[in-house]
Backbone as JSON, one array per atom type, in Angstrom:
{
  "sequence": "XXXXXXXXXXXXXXXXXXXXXXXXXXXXXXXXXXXXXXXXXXXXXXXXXXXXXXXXXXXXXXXXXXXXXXXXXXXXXXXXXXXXXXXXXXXXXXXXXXXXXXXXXXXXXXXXXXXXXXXXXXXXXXXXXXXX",
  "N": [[3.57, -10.27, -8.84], [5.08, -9.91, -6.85], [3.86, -8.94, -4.87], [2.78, -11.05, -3.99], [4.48, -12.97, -3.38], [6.07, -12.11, -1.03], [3.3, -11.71, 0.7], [1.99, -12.24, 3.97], [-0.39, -13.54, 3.76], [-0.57, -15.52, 1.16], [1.19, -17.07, 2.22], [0.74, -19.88, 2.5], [0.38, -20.68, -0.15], [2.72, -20.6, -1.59], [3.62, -22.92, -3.22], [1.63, -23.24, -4.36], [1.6, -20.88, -6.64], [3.93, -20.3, -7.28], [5.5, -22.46, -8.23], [8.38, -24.32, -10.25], [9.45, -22.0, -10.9], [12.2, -19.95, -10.53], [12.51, -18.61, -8.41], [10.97, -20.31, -6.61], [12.5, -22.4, -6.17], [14.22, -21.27, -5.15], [13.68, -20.1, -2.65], [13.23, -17.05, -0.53], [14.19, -16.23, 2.79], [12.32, -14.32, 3.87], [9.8, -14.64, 2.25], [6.31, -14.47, 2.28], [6.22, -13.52, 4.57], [5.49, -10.47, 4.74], [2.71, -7.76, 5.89], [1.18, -6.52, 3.0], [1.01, -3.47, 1.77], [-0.46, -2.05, -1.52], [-0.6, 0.23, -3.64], [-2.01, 1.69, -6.4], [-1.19, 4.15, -8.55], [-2.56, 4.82, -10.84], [-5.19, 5.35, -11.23], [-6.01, 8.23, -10.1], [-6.94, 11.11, -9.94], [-5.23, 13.3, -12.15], [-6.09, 16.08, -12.46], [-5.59, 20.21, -12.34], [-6.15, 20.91, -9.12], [-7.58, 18.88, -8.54], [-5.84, 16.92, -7.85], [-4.7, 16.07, -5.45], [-6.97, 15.98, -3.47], [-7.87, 13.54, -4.63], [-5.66, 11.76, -4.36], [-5.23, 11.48, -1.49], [-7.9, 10.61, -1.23], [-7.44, 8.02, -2.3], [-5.38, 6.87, -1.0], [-6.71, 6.83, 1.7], [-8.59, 5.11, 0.9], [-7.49, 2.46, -0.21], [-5.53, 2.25, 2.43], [-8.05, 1.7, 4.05], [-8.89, -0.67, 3.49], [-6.84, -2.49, 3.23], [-5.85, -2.18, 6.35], [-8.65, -4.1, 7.07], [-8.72, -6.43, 5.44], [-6.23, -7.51, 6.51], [-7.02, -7.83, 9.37], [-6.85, -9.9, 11.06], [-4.44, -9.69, 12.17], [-3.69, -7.88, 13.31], [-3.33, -5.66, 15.52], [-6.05, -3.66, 17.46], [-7.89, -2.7, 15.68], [-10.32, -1.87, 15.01], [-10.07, 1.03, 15.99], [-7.6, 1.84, 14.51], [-8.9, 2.06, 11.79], [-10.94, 3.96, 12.58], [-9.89, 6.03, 13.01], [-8.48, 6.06, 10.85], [-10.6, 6.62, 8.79], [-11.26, 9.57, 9.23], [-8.84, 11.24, 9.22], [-7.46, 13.69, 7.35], [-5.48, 13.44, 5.94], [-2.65, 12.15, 3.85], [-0.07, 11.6, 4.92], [-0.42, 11.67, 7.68], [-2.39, 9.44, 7.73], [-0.64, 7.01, 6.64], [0.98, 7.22, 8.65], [-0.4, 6.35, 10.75], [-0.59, 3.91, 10.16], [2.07, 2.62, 9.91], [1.69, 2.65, 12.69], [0.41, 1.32, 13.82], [1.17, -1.46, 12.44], [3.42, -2.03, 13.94], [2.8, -2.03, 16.5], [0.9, -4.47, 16.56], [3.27, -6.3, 16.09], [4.36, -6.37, 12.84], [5.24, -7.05, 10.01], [5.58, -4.45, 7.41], [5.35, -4.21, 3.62], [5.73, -2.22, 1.23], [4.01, -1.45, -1.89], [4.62, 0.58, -4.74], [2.93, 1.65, -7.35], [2.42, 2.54, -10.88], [2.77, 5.07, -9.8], [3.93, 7.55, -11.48], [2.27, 7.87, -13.03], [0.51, 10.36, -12.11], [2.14, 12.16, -11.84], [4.04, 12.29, -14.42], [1.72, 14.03, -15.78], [1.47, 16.42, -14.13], [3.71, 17.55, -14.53], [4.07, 18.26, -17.39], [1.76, 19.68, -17.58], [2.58, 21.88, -15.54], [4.6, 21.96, -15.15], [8.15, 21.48, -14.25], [8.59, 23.12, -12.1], [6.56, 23.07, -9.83], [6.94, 20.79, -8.61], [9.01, 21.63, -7.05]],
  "CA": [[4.29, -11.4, -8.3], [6.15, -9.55, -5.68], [2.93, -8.92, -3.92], [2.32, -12.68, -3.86], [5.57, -13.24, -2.85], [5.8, -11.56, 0.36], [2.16, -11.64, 1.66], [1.47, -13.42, 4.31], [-1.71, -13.98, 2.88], [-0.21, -16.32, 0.28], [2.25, -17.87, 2.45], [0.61, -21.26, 2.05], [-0.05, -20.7, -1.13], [3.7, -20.79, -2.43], [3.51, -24.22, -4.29], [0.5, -23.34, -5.79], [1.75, -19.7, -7.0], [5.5, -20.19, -7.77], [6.06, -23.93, -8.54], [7.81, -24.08, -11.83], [10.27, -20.56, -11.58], [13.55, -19.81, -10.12], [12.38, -18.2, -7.34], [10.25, -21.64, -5.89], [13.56, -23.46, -5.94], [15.42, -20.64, -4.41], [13.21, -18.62, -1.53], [14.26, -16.52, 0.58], [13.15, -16.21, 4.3], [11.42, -13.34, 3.53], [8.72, -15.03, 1.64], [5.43, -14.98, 3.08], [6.74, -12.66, 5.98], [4.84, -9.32, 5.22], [1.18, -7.43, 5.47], [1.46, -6.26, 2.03], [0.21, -2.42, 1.67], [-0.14, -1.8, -2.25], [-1.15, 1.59, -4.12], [-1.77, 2.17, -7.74], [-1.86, 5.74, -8.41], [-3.19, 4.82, -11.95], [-6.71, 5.98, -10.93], [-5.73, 9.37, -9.67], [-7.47, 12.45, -11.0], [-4.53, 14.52, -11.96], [-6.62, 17.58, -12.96], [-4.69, 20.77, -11.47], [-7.28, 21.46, -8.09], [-8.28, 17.32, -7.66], [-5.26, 15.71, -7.64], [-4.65, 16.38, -3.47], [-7.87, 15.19, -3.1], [-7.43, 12.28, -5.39], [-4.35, 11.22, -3.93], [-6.04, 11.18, -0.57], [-9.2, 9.17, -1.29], [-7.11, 7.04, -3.16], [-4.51, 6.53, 0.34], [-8.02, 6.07, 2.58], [-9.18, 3.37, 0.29], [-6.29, 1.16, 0.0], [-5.31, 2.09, 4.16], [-9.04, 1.26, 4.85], [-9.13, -2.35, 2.8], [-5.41, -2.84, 4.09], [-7.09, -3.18, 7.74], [-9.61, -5.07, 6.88], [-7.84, -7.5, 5.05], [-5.22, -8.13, 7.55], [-7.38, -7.78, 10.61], [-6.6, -11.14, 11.74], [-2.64, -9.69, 11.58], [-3.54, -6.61, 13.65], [-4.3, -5.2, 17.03], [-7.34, -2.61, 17.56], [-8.44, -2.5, 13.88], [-11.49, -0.64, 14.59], [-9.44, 2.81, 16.38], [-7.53, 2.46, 13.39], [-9.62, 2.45, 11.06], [-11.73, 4.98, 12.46], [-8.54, 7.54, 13.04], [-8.06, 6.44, 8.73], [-11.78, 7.7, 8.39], [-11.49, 11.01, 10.21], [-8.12, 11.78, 8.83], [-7.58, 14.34, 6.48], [-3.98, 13.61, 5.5], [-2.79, 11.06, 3.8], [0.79, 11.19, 5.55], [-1.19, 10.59, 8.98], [-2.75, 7.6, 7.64], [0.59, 6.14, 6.6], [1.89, 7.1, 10.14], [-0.9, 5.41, 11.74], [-0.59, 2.03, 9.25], [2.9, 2.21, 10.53], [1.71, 2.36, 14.12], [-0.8, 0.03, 13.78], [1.74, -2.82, 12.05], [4.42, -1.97, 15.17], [1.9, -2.31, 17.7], [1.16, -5.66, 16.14], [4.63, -7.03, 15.81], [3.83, -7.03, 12.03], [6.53, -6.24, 9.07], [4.41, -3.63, 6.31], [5.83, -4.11, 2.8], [4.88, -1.44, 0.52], [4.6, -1.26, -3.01], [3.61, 1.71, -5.22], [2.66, 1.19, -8.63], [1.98, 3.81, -12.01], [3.41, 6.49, -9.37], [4.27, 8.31, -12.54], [1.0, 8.76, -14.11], [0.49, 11.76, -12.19], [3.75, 12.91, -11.8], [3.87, 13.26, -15.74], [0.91, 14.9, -16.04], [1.87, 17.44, -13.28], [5.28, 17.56, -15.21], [3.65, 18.38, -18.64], [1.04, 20.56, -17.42], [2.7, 23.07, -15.02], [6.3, 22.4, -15.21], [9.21, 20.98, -13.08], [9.0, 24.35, -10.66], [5.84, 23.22, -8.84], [7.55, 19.96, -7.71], [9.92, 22.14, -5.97]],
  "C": [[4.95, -11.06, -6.98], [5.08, -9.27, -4.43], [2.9, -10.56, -3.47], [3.26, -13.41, -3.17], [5.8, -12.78, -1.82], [4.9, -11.34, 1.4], [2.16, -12.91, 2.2], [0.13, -14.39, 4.23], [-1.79, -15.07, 2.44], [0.86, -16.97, 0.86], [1.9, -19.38, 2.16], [0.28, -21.88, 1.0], [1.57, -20.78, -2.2], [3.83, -21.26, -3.45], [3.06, -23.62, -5.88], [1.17, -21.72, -7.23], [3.06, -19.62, -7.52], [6.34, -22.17, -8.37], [6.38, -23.92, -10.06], [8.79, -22.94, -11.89], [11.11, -21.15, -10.62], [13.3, -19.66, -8.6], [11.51, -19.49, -6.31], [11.6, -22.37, -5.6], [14.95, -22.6, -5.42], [15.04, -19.1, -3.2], [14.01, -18.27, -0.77], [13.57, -16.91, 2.12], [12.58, -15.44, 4.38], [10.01, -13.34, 3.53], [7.66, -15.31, 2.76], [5.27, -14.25, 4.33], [5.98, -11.38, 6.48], [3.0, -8.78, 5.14], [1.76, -6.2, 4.21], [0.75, -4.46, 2.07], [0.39, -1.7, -0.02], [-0.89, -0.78, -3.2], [-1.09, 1.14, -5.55], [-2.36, 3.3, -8.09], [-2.32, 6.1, -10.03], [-4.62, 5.89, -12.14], [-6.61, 7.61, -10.22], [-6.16, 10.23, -10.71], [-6.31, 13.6, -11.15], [-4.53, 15.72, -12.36], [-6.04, 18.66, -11.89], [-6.73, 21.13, -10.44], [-7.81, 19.98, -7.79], [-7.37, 16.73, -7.45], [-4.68, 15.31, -6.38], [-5.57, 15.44, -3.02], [-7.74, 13.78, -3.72], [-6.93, 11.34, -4.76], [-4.88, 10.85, -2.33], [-6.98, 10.43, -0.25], [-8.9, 8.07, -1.44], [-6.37, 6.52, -1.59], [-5.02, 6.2, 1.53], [-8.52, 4.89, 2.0], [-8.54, 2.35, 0.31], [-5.83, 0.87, 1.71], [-6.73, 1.2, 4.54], [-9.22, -0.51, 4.73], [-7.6, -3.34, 3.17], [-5.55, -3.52, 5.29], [-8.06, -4.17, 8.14], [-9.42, -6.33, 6.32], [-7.03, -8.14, 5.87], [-5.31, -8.21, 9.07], [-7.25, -8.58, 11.25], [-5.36, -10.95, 12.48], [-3.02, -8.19, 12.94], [-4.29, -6.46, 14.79], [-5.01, -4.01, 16.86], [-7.57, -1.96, 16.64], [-9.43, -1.8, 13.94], [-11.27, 0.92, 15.06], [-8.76, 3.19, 14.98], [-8.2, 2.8, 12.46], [-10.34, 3.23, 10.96], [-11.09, 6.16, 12.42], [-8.5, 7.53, 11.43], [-9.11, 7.25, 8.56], [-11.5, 8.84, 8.85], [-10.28, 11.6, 9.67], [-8.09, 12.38, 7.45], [-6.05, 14.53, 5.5], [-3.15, 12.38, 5.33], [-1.22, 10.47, 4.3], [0.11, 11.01, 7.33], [-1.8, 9.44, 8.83], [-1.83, 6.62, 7.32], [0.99, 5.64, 7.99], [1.16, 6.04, 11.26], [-0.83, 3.99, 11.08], [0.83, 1.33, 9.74], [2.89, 2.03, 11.85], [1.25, 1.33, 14.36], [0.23, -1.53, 13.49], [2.59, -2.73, 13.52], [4.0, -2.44, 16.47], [1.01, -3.5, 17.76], [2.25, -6.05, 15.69], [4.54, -7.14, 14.46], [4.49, -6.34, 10.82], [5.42, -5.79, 8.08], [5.78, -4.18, 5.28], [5.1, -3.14, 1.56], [4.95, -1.44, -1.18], [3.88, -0.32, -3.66], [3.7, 1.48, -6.92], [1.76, 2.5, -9.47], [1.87, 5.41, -10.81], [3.43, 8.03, -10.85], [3.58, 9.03, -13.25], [0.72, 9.92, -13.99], [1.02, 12.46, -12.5], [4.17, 13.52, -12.99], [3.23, 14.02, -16.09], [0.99, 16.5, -15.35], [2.84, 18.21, -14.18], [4.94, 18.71, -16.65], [2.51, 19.4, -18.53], [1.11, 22.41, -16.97], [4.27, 23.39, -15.07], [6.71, 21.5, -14.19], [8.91, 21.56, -11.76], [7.65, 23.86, -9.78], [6.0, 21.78, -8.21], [8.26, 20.34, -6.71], [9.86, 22.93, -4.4]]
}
């Protein structure tokens, strides 16, 4: 819902998507305002030796379909996208998703979803100490 609620995607889609709750009869200005960028790190291989890579494929796939989705929303979509391909790090592909929205006037909203899945498995596998 909170995706739906903030993409501009679905801005003209309010009615249809919220008519009927609390939140239809009490938006904010918000609504409708951002290019949504949303992860679920459900699908993550958190075997010890893939989950780097994992976590990476997983942060090119969503960056790459991010662009492409909101290419209407975005200036020189095909440098980025080709800097996402070529990058090997999935805090440079953030940095450029943040360059990319800035350099289109264009508010990111992020949301991250089953974060945890790994995180327990990490947790339960090797311990606390290799978070640190």
């Amino acid at each position: 819902m909170m995706h739906a609620y903030f993409d501009i995607l679905y801005k003209d889609r309010f009615e249809e998507v919220f008519k009927g709750t609390w939140i239809y009869e009490h938006p904010t200005n918000q609504r409708g305002e951002y290019l949504v960028l949303s992860f679920n790190f459900s699908r993550l291989d958190p075997a010890p030796g893939k989950l780097e890579n994992s976590f990476l494929q997983n942060v090119k796939l969503v960056s790459s379909d991010f662009v492409r989705k909101y290419s209407e929303y975005l200036n020189e979509v095909e440098r980025y996208r080709d800097q996402i391909d070529r990058s090997d790090s999935a805090a440079d592909i953030l940095s450029l998703l943040l360059q990319c929205c800035k350099a289109s006037q264009r508010k990111l909203f992020v949301l991250i979803d089953e974060y945890d899945n790994f995180a327990n498995t990490i947790l339960a596998s090797v311990g606390p100490g290799v978070l640190n």
